[in-house]
C-alpha positions as a LaTeX table, in Angstrom:
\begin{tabular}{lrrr}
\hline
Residue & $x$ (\AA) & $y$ (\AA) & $z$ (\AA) \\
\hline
Unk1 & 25.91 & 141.45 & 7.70 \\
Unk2 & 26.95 & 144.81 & 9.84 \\
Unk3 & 29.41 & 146.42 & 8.51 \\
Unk4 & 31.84 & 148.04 & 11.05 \\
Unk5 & 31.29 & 151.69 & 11.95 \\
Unk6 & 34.45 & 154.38 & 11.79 \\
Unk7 & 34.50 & 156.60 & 15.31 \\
Unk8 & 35.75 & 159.87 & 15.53 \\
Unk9 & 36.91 & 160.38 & 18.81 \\
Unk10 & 39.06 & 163.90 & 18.27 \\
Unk11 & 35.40 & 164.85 & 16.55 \\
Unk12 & 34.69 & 167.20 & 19.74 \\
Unk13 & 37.01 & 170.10 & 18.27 \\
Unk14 & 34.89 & 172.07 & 15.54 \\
Unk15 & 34.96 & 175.97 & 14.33 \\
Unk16 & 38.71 & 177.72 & 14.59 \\
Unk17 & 38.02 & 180.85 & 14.00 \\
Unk18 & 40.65 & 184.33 & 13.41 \\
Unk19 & 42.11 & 185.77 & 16.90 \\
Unk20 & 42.98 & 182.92 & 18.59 \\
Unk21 & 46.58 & 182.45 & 20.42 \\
Unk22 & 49.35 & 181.52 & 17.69 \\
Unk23 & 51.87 & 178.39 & 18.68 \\
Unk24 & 55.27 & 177.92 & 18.55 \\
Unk25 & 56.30 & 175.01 & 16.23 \\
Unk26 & 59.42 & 172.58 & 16.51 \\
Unk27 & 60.54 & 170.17 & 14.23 \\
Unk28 & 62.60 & 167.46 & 15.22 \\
Unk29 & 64.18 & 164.52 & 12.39 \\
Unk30 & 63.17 & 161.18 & 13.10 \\
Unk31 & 64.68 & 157.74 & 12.12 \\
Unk32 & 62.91 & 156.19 & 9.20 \\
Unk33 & 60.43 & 153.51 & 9.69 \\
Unk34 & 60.41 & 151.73 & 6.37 \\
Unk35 & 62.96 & 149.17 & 7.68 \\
Unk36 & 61.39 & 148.62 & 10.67 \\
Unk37 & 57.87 & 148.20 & 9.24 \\
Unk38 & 57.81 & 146.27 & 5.89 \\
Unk39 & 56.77 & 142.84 & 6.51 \\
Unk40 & 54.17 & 143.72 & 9.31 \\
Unk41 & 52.04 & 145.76 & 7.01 \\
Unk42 & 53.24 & 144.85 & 3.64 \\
Unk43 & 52.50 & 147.43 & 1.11 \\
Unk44 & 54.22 & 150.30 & 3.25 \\
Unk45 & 56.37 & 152.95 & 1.34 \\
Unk46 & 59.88 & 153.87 & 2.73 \\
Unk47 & 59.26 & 157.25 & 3.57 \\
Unk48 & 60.16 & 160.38 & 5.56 \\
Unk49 & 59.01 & 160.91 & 9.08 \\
Unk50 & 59.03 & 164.14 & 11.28 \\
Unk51 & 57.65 & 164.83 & 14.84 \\
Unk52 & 55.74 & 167.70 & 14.76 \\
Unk53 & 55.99 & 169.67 & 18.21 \\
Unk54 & 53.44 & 172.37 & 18.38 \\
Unk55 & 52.45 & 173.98 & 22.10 \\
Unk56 & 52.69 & 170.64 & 23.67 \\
Unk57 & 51.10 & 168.38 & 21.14 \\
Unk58 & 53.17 & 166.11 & 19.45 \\
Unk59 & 52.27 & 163.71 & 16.50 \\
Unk60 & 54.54 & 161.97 & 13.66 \\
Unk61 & 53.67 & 163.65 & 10.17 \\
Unk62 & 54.57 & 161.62 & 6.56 \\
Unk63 & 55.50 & 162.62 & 3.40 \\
Unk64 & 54.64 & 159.86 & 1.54 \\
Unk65 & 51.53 & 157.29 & 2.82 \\
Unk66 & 50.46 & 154.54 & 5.20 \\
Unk67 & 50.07 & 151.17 & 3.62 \\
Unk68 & 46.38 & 150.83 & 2.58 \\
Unk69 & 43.72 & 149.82 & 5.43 \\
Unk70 & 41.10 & 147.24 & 4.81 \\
Unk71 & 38.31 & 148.17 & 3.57 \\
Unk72 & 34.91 & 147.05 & 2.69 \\
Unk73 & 32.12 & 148.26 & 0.43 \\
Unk74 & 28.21 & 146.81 & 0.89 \\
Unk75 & 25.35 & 146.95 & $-1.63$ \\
Unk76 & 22.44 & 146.97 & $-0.12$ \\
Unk77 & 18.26 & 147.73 & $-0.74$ \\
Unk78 & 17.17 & 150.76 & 1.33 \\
Unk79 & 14.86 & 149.63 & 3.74 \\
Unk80 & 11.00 & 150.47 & 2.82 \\
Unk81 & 12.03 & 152.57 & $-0.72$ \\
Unk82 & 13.96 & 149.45 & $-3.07$ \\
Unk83 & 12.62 & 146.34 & $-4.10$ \\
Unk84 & 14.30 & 143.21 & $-4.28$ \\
Unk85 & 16.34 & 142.76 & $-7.32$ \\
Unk86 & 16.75 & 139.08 & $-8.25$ \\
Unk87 & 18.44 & 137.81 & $-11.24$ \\
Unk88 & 20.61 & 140.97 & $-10.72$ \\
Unk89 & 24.03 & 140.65 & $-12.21$ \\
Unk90 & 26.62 & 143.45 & $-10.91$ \\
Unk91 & 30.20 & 143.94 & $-11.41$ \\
Unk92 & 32.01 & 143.39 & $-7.77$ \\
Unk93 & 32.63 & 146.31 & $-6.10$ \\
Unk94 & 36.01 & 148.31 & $-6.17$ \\
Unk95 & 37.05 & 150.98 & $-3.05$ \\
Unk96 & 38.45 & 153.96 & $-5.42$ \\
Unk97 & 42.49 & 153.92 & $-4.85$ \\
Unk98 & 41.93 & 157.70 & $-4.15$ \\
Unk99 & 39.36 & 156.95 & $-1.26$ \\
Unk100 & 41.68 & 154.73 & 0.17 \\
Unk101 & 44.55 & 156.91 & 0.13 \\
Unk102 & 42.58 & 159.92 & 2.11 \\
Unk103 & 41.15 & 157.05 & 4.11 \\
Unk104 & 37.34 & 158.19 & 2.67 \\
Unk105 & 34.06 & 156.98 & 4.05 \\
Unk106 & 30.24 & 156.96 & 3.99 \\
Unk107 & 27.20 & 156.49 & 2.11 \\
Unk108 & 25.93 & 156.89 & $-1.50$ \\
Unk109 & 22.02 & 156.43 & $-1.87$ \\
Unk110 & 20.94 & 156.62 & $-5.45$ \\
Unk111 & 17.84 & 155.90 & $-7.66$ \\
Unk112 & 17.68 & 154.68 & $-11.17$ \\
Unk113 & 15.67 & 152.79 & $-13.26$ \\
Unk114 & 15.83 & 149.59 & $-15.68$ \\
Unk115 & 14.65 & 149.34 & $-19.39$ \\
Unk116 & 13.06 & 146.57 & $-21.13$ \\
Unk117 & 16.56 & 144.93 & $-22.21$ \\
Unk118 & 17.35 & 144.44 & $-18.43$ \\
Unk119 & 20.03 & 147.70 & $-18.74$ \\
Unk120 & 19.96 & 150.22 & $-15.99$ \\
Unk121 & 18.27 & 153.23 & $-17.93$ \\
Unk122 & 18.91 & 155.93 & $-15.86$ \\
Unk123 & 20.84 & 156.58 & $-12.67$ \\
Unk124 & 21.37 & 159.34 & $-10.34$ \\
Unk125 & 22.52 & 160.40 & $-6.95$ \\
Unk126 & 20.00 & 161.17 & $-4.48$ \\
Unk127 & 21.89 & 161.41 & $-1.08$ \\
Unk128 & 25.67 & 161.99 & $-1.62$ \\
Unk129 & 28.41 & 160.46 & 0.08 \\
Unk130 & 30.07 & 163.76 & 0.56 \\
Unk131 & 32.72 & 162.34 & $-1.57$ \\
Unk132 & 32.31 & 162.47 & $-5.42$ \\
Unk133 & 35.05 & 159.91 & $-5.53$ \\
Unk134 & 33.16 & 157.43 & $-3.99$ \\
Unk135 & 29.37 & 158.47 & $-5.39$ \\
Unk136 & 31.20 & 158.00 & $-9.19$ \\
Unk137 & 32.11 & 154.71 & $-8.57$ \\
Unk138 & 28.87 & 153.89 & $-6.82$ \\
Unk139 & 27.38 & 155.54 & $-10.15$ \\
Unk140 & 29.99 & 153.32 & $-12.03$ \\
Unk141 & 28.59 & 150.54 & $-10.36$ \\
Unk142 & 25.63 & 150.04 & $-10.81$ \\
Unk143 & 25.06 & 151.25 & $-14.40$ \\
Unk144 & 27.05 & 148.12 & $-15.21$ \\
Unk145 & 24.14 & 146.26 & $-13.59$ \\
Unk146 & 22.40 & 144.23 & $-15.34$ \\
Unk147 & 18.73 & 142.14 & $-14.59$ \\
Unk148 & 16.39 & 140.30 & $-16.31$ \\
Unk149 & 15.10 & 140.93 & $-19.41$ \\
Unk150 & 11.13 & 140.71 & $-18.87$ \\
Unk151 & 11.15 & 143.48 & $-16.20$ \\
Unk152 & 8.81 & 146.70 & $-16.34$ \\
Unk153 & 10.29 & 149.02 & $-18.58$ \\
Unk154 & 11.95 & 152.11 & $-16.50$ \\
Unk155 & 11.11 & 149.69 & $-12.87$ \\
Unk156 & 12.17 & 152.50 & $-10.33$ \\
Unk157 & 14.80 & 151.51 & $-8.03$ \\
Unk158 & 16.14 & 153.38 & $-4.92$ \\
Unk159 & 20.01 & 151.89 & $-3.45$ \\
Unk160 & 22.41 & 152.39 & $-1.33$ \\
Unk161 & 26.17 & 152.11 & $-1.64$ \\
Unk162 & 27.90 & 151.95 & 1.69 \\
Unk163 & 31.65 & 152.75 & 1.78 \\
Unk164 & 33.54 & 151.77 & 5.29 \\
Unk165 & 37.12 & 151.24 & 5.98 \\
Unk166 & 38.10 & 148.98 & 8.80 \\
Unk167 & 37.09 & 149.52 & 12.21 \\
Unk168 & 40.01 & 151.07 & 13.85 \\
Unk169 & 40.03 & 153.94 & 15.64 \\
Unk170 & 41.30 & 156.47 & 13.12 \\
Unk171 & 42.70 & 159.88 & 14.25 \\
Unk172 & 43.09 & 162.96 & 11.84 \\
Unk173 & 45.05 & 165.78 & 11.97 \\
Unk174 & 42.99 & 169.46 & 13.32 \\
Unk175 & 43.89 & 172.55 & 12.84 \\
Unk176 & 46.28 & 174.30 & 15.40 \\
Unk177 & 44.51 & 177.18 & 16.21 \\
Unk178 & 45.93 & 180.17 & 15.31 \\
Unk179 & 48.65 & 179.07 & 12.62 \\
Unk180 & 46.28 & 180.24 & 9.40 \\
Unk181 & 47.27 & 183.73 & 8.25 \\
Unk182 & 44.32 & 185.97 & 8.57 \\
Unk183 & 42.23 & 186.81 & 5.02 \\
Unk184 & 39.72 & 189.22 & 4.74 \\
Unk185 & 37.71 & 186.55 & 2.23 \\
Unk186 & 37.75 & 183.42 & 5.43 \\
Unk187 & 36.13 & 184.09 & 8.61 \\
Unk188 & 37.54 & 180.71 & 9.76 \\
Unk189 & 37.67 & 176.50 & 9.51 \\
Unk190 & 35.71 & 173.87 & 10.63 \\
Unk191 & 37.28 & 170.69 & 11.45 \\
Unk192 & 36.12 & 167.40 & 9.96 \\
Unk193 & 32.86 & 168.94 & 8.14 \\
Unk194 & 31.84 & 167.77 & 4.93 \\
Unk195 & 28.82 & 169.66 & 4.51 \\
Unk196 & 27.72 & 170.56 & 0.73 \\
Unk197 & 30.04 & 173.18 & $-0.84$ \\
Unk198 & 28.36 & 176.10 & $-1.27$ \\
Unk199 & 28.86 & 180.28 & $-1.51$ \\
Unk200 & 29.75 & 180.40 & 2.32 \\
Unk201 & 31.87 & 177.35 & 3.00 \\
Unk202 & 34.47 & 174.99 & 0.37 \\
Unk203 & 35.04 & 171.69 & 1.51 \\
Unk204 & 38.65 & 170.87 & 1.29 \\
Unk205 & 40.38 & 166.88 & 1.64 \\
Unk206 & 43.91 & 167.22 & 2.15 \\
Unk207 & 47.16 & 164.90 & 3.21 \\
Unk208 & 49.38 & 166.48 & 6.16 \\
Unk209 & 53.26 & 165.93 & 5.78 \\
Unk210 & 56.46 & 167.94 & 7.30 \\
Unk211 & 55.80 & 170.43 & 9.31 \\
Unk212 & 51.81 & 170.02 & 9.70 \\
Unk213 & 51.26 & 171.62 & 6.49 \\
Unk214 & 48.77 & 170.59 & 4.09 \\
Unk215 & 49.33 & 169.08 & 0.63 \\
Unk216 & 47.61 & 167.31 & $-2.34$ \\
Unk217 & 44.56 & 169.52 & $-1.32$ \\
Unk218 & 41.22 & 168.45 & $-3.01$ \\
Unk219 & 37.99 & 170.93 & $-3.47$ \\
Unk220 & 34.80 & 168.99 & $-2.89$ \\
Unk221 & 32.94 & 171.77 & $-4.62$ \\
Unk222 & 31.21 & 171.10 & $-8.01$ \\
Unk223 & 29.78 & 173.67 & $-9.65$ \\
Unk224 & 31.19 & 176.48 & $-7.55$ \\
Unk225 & 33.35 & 179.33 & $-8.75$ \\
Unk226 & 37.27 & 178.85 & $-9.43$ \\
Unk227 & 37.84 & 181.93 & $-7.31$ \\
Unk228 & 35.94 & 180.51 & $-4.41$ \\
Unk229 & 37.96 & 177.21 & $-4.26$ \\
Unk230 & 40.83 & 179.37 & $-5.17$ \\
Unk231 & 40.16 & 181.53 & $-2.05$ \\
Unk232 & 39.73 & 178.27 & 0.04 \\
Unk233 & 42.70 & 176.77 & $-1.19$ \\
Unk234 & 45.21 & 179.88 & $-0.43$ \\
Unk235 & 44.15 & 179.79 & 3.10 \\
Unk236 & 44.77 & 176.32 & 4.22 \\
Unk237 & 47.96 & 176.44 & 2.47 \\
Unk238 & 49.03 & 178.63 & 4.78 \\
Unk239 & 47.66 & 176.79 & 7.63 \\
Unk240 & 48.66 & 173.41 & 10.52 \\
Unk241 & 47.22 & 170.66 & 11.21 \\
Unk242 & 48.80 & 168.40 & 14.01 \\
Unk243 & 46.42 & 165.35 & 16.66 \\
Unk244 & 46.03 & 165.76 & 20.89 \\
Unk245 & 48.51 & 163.14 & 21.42 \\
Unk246 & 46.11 & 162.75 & 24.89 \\
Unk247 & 43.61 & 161.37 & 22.46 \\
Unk248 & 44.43 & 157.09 & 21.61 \\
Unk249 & 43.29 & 155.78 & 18.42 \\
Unk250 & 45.39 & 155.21 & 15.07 \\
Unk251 & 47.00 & 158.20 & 13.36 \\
Unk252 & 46.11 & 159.48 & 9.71 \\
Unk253 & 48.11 & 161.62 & 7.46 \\
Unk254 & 45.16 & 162.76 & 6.06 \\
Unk255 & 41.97 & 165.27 & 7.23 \\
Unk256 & 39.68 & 167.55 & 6.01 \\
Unk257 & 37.24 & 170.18 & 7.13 \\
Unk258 & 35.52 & 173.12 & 5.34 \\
Unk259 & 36.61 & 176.64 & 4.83 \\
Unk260 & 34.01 & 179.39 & 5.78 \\
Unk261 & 34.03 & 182.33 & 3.32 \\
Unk262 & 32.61 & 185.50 & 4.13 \\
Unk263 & 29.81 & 187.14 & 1.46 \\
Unk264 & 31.51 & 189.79 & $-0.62$ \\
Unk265 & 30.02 & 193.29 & $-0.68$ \\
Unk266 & 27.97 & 194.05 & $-3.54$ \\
\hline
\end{tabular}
């Protein structure tokens, strides 16, 4: 079965970097939509909504959250590296409520192994989904596997966990160029990367309410130093985010993109 495929079509705006025109931002008070909306979508919040006005580009910005959008999660054998598994018994799948909420996709690919009582022995992840959210449950998953008992001790497995929402056209929120304050630790922000976290660049996910400014922001960075997310995390608060209303698709409240840091002298 083919799973449907997310597109990106504001994906063409990338690296925002310091010197760049700043814009002029409006705010004007809309009506609320809960009324108007429960009963079409069902699990929709009653929340505040704002139109964002910022050098021509207009967008509605919430507070609170969409109702959830379907979504879908596939097991499936990587072609050429896993074996079949028959007799495999797996719990069913669950789309982390956090995924869902900042509308997160992609793929986990992991390997692990089986012992002799049919238990998954080890696991690990060998191609991240850029999302730890999603690559723990995928980790969840399938150490709660269990196949039959007269297998080869430690039988190497590779697998591949793929994590898709629905197939509309989903739009997130960029940055408006020029709203960040400058810091002498970020040389700038690109858009809708989720690269690996690493010295020169934090991955942030974050929700977009009143005004166009960021909140609930998440660090995709394991392992890195507290000051270095801290850094990361100091500048996008002080940044907007608002979507080409040119551009057609469905909005999203939430975004993300990755903050370049600039090496420190020794």
């Amino acid at each position: 079965m083919r799973w449907p495929r997310m597109r990106w079509p504001n994906k063409r705006a990338g690296k925002v970097s310091h010197g760049q025109a700043r814009h002029r931002c409006t705010v004007a008070r809309l009506l609320p939509l809960g009324q108007r909306l429960v009963g079409t979508h069902g699990n929709l919040l009653k929340l505040k909504t704002y139109l964002i006005a910022i050098a021509g580009v207009t967008m509605p910005m919430h507070e609170a959250s969409f109702p959830f959008r379907r979504v879908a999660a596939a097991l499936a054998i990587l072609p050429g590296l896993g074996q079949a598994m028959p007799g495999a018994a797996c719990p069913p799948q669950v789309y982390p409520q956090e995924a869902r909420r900042y509308e997160l996709d992609g793929k986990t690919s992991m390997r692990f192994s089986v012992g002799q009582d049919g238990k998954v022995a080890t696991a690990s992840v060998a191609r991240s989904s850029g999302w730890k959210v999603l690559d723990d449950a995928a980790l969840s998953n399938v150490r709660q596997c269990v196949f039959p008992a007269d297998r080869t001790a430690k039988e190497n497995f590779s697998v591949q966990y793929t994590w898709d929402l629905d197939d509309t056209e989903l739009l997130r929120p960029l940055l408006v160029p020029g709203s960040c304050q400058p810091s002498p630790r970020v040389q700038g922000y690109n858009n809708l990367d989720k690269s690996t976290s690493n010295d020169s660049g934090v991955v942030l996910r974050m929700f977009i309410g009143s005004e166009g400014a960021p909140a609930r922001i998440v660090a995709e960075a394991p392992g890195l130093p507290a000051e270095l997310v801290e850094a990361a995390i100091t500048y996008v608060q002080g940044c907007r985010f608002a979507i080409d209303p040119g551009v057609g698709g469905t909005r999203s409240w939430s975004t993300y993109g990755k903050v370049l840091l600039r090496s420190q002298p020794l």
